[in-house]
Structures are given as structure tokens and as C-alpha cells.
PyMOL Python script that loads the backbone (N, CA, C, O; Angstrom):
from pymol import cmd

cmd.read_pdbstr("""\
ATOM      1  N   UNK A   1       0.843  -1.172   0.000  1.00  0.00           N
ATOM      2  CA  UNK A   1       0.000   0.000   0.000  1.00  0.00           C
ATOM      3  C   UNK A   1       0.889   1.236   0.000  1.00  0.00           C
ATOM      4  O   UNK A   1       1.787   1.405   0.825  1.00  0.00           O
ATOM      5  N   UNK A   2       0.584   2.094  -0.980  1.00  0.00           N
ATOM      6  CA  UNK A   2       1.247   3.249  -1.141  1.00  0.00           C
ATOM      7  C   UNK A   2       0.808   4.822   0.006  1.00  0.00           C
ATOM      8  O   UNK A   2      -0.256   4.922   0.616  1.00  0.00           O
ATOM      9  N   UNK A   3       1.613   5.565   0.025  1.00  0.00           N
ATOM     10  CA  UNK A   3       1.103   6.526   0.894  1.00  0.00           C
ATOM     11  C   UNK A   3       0.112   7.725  -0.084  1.00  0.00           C
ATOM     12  O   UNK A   3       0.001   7.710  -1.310  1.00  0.00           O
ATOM     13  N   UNK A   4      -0.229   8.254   0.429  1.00  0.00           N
ATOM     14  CA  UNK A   4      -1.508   9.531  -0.101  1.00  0.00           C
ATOM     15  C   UNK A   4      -0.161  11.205  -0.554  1.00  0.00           C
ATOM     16  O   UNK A   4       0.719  11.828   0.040  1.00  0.00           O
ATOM     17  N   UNK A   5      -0.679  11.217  -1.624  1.00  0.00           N
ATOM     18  CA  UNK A   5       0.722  12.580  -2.230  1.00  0.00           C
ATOM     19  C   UNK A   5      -0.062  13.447  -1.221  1.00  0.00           C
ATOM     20  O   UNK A   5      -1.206  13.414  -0.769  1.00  0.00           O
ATOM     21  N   UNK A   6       1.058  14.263  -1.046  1.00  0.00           N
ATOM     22  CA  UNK A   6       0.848  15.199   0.102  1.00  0.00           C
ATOM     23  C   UNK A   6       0.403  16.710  -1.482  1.00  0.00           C
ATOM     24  O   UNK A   6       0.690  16.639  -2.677  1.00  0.00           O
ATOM     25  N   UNK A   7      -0.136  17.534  -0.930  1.00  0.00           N
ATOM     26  CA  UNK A   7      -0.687  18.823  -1.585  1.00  0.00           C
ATOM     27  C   UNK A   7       0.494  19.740  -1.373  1.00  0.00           C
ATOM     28  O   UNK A   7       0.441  20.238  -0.249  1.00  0.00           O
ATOM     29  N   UNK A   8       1.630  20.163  -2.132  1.00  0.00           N
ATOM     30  CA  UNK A   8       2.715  21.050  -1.576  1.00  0.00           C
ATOM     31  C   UNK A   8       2.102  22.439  -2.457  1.00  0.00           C
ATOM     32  O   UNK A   8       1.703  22.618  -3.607  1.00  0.00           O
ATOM     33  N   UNK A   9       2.258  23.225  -1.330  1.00  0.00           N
ATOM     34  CA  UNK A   9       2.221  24.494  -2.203  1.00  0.00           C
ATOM     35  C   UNK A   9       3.115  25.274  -2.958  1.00  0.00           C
ATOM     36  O   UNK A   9       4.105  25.785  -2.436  1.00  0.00           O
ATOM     37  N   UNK A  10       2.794  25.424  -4.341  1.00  0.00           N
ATOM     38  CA  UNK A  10       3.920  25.904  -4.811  1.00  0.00           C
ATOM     39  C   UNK A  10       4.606  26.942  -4.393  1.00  0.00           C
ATOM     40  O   UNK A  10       3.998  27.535  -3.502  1.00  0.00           O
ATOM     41  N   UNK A  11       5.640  27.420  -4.668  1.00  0.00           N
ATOM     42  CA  UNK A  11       6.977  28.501  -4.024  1.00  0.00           C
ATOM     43  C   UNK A  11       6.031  30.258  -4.764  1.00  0.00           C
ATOM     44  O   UNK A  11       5.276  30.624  -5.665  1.00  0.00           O
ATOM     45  N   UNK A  12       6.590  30.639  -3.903  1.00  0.00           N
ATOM     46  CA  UNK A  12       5.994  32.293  -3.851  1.00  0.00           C
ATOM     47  C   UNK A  12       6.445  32.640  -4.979  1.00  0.00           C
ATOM     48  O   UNK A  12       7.474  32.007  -5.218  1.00  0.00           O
ATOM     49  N   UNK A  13       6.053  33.644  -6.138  1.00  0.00           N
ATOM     50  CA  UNK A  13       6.748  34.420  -7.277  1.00  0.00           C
ATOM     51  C   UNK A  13       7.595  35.056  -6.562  1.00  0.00           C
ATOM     52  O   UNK A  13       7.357  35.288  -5.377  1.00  0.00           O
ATOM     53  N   UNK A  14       8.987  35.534  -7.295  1.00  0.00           N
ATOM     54  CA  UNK A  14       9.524  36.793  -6.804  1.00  0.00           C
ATOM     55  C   UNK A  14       9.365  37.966  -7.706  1.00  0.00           C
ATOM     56  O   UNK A  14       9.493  38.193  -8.909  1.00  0.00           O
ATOM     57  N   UNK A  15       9.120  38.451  -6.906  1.00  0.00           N
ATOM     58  CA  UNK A  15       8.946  40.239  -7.134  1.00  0.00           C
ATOM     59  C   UNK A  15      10.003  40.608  -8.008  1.00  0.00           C
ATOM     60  O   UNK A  15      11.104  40.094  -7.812  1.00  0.00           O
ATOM     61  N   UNK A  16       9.820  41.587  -9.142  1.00  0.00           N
ATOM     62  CA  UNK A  16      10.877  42.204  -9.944  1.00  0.00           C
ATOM     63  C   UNK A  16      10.489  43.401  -9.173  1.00  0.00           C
ATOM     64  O   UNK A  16       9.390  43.914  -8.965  1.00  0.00           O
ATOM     65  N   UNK A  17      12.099  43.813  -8.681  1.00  0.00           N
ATOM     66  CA  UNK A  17      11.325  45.705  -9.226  1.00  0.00           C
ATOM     67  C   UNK A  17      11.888  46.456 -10.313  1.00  0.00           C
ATOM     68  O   UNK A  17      12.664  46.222 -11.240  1.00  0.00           O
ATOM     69  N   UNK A  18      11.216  47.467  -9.873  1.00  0.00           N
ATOM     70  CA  UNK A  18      11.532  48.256 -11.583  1.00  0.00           C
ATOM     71  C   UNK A  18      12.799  48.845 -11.453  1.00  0.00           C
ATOM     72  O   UNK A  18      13.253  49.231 -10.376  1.00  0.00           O
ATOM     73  N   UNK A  19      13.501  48.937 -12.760  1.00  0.00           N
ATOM     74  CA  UNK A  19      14.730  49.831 -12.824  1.00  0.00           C
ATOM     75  C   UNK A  19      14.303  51.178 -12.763  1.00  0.00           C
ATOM     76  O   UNK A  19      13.097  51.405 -12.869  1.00  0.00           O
ATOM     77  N   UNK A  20      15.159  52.168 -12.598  1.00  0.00           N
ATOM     78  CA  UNK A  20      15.213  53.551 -12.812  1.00  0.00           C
ATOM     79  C   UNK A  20      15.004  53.732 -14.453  1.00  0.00           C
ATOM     80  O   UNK A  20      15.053  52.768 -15.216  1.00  0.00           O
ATOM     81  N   UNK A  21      14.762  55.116 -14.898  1.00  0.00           N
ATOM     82  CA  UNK A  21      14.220  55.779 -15.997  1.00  0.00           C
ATOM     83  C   UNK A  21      15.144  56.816 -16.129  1.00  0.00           C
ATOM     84  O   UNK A  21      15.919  57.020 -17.064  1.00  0.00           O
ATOM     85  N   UNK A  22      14.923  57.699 -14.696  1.00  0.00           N
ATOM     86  CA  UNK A  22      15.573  58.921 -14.559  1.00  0.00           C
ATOM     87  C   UNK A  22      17.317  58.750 -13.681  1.00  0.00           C
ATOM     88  O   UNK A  22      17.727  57.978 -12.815  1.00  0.00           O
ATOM     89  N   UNK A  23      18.010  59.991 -14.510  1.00  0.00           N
ATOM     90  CA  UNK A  23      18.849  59.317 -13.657  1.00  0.00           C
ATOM     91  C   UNK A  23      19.715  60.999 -13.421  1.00  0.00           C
ATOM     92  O   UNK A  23      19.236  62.021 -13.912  1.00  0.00           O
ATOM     93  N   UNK A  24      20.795  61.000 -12.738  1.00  0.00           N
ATOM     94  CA  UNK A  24      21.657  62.051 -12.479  1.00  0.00           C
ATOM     95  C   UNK A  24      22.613  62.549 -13.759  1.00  0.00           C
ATOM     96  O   UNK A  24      23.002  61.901 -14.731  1.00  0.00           O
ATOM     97  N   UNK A  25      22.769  63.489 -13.512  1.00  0.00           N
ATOM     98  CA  UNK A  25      23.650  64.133 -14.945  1.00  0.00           C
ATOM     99  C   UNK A  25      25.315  64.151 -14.506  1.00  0.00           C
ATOM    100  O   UNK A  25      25.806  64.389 -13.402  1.00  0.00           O
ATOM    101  N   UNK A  26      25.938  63.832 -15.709  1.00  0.00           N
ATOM    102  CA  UNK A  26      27.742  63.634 -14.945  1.00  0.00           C
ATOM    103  C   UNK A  26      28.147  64.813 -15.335  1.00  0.00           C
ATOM    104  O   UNK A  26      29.320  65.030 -15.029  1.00  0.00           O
ATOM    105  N   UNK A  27      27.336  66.111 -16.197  1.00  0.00           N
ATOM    106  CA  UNK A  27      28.223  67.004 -16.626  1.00  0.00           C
ATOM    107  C   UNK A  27      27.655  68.342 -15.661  1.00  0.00           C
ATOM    108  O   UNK A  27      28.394  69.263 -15.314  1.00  0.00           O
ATOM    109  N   UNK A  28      25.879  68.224 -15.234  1.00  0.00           N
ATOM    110  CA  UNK A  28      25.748  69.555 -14.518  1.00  0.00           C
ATOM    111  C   UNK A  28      25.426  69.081 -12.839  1.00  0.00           C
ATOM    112  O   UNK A  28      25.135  69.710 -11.822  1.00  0.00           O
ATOM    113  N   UNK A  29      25.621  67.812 -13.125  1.00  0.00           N
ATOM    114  CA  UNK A  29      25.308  67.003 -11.552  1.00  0.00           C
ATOM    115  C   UNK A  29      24.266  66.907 -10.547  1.00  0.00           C
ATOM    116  O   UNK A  29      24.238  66.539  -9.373  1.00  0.00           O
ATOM    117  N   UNK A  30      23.186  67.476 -11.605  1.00  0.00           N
ATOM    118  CA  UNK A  30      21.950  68.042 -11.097  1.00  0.00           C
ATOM    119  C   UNK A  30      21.006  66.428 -11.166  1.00  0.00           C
ATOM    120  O   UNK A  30      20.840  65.729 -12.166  1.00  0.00           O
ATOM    121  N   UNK A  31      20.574  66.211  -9.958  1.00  0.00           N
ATOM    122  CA  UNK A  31      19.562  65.067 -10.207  1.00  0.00           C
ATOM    123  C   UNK A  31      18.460  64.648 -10.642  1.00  0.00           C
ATOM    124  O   UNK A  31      17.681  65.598 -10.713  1.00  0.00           O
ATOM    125  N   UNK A  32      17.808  63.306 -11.108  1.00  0.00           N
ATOM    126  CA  UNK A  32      16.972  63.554 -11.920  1.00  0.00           C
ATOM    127  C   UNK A  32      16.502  63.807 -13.832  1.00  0.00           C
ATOM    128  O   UNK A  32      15.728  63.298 -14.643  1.00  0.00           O
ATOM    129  N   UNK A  33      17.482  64.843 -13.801  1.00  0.00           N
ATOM    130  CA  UNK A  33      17.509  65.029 -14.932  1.00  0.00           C
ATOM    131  C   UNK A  33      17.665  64.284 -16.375  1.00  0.00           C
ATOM    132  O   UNK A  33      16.979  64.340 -17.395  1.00  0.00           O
ATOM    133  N   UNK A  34      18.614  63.708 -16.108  1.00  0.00           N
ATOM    134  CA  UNK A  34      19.055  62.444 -17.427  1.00  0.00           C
ATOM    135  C   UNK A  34      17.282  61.896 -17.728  1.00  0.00           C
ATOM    136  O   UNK A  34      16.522  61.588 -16.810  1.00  0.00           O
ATOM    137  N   UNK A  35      16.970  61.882 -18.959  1.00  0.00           N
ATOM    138  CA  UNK A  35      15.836  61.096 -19.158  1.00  0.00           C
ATOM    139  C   UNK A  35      16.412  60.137 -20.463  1.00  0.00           C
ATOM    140  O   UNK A  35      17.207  60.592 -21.286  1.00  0.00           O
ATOM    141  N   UNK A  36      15.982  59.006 -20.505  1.00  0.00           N
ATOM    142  CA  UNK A  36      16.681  58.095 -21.720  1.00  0.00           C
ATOM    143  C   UNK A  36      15.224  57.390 -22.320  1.00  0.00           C
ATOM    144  O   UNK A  36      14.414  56.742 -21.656  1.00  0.00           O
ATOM    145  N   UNK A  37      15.163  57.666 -23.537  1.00  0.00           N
ATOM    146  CA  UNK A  37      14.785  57.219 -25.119  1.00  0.00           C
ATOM    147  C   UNK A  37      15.028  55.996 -25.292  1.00  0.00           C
ATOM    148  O   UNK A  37      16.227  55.730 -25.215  1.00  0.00           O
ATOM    149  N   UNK A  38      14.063  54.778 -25.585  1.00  0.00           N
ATOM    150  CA  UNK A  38      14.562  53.889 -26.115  1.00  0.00           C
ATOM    151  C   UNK A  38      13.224  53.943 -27.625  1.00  0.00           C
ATOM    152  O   UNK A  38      11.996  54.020 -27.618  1.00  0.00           O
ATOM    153  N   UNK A  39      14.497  53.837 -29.016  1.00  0.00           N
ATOM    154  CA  UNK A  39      13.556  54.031 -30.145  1.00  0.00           C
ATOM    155  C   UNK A  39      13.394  52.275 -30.675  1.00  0.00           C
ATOM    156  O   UNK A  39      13.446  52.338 -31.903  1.00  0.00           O
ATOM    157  N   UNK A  40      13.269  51.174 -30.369  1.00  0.00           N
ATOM    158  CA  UNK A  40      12.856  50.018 -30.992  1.00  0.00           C
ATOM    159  C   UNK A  40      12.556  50.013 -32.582  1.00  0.00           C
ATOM    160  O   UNK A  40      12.790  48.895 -33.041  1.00  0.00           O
ATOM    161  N   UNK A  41      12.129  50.885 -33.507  1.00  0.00           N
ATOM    162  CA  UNK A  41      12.072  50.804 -34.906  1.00  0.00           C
ATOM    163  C   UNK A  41      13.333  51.369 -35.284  1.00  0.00           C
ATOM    164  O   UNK A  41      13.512  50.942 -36.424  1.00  0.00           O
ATOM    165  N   UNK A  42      14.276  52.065 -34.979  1.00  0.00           N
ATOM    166  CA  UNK A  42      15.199  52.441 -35.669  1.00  0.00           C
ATOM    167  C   UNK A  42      16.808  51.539 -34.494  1.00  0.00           C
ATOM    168  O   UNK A  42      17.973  51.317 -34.824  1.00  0.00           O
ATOM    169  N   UNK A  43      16.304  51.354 -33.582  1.00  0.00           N
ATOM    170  CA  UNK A  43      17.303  50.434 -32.757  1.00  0.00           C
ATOM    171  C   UNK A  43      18.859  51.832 -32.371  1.00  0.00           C
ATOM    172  O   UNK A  43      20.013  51.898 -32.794  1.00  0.00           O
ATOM    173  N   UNK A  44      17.971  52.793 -31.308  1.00  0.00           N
ATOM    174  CA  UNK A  44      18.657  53.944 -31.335  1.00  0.00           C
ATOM    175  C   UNK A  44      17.850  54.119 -29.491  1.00  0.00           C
ATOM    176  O   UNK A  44      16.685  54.365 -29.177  1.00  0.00           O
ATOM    177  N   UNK A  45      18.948  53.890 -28.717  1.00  0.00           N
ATOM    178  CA  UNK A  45      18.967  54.569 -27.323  1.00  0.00           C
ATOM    179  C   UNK A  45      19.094  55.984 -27.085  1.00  0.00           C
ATOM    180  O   UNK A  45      19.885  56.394 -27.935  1.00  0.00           O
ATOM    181  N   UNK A  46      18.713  56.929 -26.359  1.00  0.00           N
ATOM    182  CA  UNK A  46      19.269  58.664 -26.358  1.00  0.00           C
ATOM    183  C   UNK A  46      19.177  58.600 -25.031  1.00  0.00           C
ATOM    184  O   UNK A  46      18.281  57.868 -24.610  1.00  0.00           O
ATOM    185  N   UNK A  47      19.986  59.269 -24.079  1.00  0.00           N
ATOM    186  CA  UNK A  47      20.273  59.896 -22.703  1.00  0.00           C
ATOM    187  C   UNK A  47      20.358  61.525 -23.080  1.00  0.00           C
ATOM    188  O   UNK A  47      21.322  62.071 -23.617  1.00  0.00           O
ATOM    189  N   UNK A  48      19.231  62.100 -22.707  1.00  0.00           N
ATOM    190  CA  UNK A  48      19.234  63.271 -22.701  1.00  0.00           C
ATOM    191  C   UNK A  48      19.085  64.463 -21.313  1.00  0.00           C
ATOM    192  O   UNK A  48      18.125  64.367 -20.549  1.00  0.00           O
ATOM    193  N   UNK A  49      19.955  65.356 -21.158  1.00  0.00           N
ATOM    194  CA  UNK A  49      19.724  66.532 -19.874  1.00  0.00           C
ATOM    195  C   UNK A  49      18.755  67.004 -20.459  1.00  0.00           C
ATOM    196  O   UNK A  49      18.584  67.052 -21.677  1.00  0.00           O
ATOM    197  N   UNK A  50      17.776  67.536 -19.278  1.00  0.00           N
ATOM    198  CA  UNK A  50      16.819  68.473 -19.373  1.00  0.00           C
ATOM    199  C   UNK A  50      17.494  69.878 -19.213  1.00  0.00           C
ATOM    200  O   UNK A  50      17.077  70.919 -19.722  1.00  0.00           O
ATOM    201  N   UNK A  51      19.016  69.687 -18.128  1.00  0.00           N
ATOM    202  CA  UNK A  51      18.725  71.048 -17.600  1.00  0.00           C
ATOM    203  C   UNK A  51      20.231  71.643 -18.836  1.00  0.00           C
ATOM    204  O   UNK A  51      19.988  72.673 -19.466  1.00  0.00           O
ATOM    205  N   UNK A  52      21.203  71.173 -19.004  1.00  0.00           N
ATOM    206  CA  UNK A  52      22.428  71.062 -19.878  1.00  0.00           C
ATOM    207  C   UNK A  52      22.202  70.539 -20.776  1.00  0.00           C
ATOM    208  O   UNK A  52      23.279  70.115 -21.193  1.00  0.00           O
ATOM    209  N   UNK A  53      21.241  70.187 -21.582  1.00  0.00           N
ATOM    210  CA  UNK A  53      20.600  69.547 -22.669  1.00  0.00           C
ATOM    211  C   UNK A  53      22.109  68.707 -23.548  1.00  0.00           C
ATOM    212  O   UNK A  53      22.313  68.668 -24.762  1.00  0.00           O
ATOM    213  N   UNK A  54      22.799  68.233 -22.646  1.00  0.00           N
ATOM    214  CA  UNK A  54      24.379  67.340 -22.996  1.00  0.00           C
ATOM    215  C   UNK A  54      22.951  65.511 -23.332  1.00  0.00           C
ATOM    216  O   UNK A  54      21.871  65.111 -22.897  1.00  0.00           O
ATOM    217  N   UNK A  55      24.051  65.066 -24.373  1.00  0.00           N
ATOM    218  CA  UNK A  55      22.909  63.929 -24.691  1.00  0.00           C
ATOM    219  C   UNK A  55      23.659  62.744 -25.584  1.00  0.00           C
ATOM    220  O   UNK A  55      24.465  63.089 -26.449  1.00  0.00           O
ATOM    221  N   UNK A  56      23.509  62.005 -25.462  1.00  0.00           N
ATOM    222  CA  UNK A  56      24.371  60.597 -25.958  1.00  0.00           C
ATOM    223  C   UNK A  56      23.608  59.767 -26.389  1.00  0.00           C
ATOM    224  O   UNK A  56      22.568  59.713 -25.733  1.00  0.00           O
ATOM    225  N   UNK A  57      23.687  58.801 -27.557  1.00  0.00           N
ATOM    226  CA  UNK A  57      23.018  58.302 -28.331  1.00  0.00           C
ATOM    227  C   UNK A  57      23.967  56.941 -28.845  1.00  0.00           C
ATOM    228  O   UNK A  57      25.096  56.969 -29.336  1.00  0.00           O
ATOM    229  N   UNK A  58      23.113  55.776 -28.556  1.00  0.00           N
ATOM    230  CA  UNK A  58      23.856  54.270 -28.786  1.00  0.00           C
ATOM    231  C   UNK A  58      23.224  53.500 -29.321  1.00  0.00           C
ATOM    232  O   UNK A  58      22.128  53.161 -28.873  1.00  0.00           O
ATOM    233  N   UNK A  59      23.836  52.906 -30.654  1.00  0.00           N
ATOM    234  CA  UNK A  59      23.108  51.584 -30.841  1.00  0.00           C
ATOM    235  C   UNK A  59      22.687  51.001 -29.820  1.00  0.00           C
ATOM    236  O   UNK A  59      23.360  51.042 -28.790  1.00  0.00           O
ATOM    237  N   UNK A  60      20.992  50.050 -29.887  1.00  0.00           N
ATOM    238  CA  UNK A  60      20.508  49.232 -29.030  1.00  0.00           C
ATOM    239  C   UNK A  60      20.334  47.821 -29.046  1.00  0.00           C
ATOM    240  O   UNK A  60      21.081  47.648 -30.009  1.00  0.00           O
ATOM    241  N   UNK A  61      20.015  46.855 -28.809  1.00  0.00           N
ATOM    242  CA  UNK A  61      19.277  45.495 -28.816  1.00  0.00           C
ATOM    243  C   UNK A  61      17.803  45.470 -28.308  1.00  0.00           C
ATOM    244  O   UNK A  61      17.123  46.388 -27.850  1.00  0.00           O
ATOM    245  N   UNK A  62      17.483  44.074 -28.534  1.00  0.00           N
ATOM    246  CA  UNK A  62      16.032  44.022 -27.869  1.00  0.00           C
ATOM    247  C   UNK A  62      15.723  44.022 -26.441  1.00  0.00           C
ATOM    248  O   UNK A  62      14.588  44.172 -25.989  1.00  0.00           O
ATOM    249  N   UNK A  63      17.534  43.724 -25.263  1.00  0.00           N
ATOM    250  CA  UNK A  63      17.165  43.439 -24.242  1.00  0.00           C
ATOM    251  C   UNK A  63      17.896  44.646 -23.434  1.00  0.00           C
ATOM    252  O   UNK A  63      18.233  44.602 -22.251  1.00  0.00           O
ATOM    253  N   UNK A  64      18.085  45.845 -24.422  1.00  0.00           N
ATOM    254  CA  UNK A  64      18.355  46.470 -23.560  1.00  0.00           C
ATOM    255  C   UNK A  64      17.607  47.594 -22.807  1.00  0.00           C
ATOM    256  O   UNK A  64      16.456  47.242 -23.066  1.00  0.00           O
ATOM    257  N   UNK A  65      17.508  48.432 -22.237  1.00  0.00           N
ATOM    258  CA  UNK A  65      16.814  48.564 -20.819  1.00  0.00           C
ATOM    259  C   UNK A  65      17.755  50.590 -20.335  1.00  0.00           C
ATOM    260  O   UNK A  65      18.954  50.869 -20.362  1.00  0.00           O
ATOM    261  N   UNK A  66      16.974  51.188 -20.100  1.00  0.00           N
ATOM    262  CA  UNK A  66      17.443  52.859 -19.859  1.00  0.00           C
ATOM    263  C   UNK A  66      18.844  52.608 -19.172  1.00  0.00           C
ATOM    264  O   UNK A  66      19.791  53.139 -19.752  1.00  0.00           O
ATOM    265  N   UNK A  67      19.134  51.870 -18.005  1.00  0.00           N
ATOM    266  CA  UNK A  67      19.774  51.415 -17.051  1.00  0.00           C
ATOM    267  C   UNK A  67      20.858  51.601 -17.777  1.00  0.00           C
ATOM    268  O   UNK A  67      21.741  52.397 -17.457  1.00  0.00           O
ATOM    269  N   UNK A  68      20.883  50.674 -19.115  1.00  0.00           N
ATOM    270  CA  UNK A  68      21.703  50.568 -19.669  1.00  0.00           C
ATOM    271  C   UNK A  68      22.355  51.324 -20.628  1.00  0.00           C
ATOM    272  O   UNK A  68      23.473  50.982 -21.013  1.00  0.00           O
ATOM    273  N   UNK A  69      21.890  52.148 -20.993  1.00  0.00           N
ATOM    274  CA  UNK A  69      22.428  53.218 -21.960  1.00  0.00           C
ATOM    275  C   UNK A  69      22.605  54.532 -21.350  1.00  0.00           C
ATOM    276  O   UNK A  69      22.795  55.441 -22.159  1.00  0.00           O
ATOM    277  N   UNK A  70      22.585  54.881 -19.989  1.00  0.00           N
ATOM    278  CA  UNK A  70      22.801  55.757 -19.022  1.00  0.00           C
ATOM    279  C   UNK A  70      24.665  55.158 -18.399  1.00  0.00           C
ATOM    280  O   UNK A  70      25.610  55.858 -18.033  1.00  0.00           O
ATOM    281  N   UNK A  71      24.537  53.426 -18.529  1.00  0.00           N
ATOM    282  CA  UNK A  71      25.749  53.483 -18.168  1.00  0.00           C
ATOM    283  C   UNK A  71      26.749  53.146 -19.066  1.00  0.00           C
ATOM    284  O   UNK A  71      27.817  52.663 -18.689  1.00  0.00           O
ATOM    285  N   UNK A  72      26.508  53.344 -20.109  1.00  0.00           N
ATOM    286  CA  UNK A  72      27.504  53.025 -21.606  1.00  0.00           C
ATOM    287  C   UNK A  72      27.805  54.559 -22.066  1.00  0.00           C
ATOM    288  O   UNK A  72      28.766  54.870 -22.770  1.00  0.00           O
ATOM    289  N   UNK A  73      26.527  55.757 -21.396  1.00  0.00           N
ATOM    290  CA  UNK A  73      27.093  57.519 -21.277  1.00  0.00           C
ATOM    291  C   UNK A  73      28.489  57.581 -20.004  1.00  0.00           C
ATOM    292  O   UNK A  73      29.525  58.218 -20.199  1.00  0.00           O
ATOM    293  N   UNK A  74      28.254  56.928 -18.977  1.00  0.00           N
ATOM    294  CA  UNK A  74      28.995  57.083 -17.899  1.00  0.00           C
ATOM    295  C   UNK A  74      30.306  56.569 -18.288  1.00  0.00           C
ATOM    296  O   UNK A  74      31.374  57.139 -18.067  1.00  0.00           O
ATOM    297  N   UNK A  75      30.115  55.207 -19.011  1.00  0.00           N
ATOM    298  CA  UNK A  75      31.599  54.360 -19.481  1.00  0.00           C
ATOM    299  C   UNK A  75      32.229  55.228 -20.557  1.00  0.00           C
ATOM    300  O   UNK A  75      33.448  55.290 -20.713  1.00  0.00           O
ATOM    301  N   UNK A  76      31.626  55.684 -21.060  1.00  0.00           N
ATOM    302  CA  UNK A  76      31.944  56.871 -21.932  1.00  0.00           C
ATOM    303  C   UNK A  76      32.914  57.737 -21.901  1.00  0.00           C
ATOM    304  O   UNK A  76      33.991  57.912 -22.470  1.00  0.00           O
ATOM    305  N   UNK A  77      32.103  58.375 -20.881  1.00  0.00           N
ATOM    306  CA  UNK A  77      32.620  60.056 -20.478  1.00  0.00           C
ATOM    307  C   UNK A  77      34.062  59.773 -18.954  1.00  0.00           C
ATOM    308  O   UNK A  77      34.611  60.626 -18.257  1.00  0.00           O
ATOM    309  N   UNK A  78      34.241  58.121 -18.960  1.00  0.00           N
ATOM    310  CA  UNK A  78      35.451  57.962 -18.215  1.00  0.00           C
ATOM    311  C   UNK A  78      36.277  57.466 -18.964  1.00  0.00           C
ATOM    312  O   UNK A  78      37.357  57.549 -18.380  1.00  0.00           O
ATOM    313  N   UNK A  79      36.433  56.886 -20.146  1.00  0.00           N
ATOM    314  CA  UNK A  79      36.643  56.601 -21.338  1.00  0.00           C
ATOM    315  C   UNK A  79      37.659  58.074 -21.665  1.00  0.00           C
ATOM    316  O   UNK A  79      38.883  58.200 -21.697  1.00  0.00           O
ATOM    317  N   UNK A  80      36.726  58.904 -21.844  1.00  0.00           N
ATOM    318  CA  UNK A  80      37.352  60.162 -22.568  1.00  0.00           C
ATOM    319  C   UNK A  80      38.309  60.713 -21.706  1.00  0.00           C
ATOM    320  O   UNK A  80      39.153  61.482 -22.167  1.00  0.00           O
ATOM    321  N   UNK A  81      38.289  60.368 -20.293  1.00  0.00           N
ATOM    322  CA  UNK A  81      38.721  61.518 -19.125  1.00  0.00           C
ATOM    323  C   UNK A  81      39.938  61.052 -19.168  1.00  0.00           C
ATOM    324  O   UNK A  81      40.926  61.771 -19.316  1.00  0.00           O
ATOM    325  N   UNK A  82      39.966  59.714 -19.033  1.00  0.00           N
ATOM    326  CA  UNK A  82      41.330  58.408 -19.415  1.00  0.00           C
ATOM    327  C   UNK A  82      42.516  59.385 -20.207  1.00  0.00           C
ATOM    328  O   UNK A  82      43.655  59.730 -19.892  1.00  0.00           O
ATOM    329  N   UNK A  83      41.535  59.672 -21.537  1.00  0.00           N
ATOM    330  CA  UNK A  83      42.363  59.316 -22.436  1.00  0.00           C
ATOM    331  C   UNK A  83      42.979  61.080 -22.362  1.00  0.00           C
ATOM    332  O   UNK A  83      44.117  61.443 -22.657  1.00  0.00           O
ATOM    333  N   UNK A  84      42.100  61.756 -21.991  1.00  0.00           N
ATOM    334  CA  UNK A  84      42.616  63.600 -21.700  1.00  0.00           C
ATOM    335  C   UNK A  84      43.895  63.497 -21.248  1.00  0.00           C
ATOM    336  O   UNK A  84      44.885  64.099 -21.665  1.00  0.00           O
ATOM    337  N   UNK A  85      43.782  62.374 -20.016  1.00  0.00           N
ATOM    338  CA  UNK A  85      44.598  62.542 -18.947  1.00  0.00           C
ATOM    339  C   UNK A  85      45.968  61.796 -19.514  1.00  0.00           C
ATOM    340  O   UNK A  85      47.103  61.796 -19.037  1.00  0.00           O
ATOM    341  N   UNK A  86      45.586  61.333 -20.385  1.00  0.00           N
ATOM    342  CA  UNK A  86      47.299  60.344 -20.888  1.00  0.00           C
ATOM    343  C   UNK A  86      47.608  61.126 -21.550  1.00  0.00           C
ATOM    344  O   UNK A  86      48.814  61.335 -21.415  1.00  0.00           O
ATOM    345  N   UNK A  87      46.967  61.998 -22.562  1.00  0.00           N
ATOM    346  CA  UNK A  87      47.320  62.511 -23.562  1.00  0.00           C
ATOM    347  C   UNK A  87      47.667  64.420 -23.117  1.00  0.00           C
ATOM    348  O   UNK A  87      47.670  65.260 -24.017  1.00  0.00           O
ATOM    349  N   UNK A  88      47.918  64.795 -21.676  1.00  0.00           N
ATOM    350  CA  UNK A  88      47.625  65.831 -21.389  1.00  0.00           C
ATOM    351  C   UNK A  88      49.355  65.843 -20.710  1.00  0.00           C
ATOM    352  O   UNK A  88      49.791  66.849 -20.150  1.00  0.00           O
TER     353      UNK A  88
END
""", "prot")
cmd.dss("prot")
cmd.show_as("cartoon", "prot")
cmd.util.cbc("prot")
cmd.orient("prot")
């Protein structure tokens, strides 16, 4: 004689939360401001200031995400500082 399956309840979902949208500016340092564009028909990211209207623009994919093209402006603009500084 076999035993009776027990009823297990399945495991809780986990919660995503949301990424950020908005983000801080590296050139007027003002918060908030950065707002980022994602264009899906032309496959074109934009990070744009509201208040320094400074603005950066990257090829995209399908999985990419504001998060991400806010920090490919940041890898950027340390990128450049690098290279001031070797070349200075």
C-alpha cells in the first residue's frame, strides 16, 4: 500500500522591481535630470539633460533597458577623461 501525495504548495513568485528611468547628470550634476529614449524601430537609445541639454546616443538590442544606456554615457565620459589625462 502506497502513501496519499501530500498537496505542496507551490513557491511564492519573486517580485521584480523596476529599474530607474531617470537618472543624475555627470556634466551639470543636477539630479533627476538624465531622461533616456529607447527608439525600438530604428534600434537607437538617447540619454538626454533636461537642464544642460548634454545627450548621448547608442546603438541598441532588444534586451536592452534605460539602465543601460545611461551606463555606456557614464563608461563613456570615463573613457574620454582616461584618455585627456594620458594625452595631457
Amino acid at each position: 500500500m502506497g502513501k496519499r501525495k501530500s498537496r505542496a504548495k507551490p513557491p511564492p513568485k519573486k517580485r521584480m522591481d523596476k529599474l530607474d528611468t531617470v537618472f543624475s547628470c555627470p556634466f551639470c550634476n543636477h539630479g533627476t535630470s538624465v531622461e533616456c529614449r529607447i527608439d525600438m524601430k530604428n534600434l537607437i537609445g538617447e540619454a538626454v539633460c533636461r537642464i544642460c541639454q548634454e545627450s548621448f546616443s547608442t546603438t541598441i538590442t532588444a534586451l536592452t533597458e534605460a539602465i543601460d544606456i545611461y551606463s555606456e554615457w557614464i563608461d563613456e565620459c570615463e573613457r574620454v577623461n582616461t584618455l585627456e589625462d594620458d594625452g595631457a
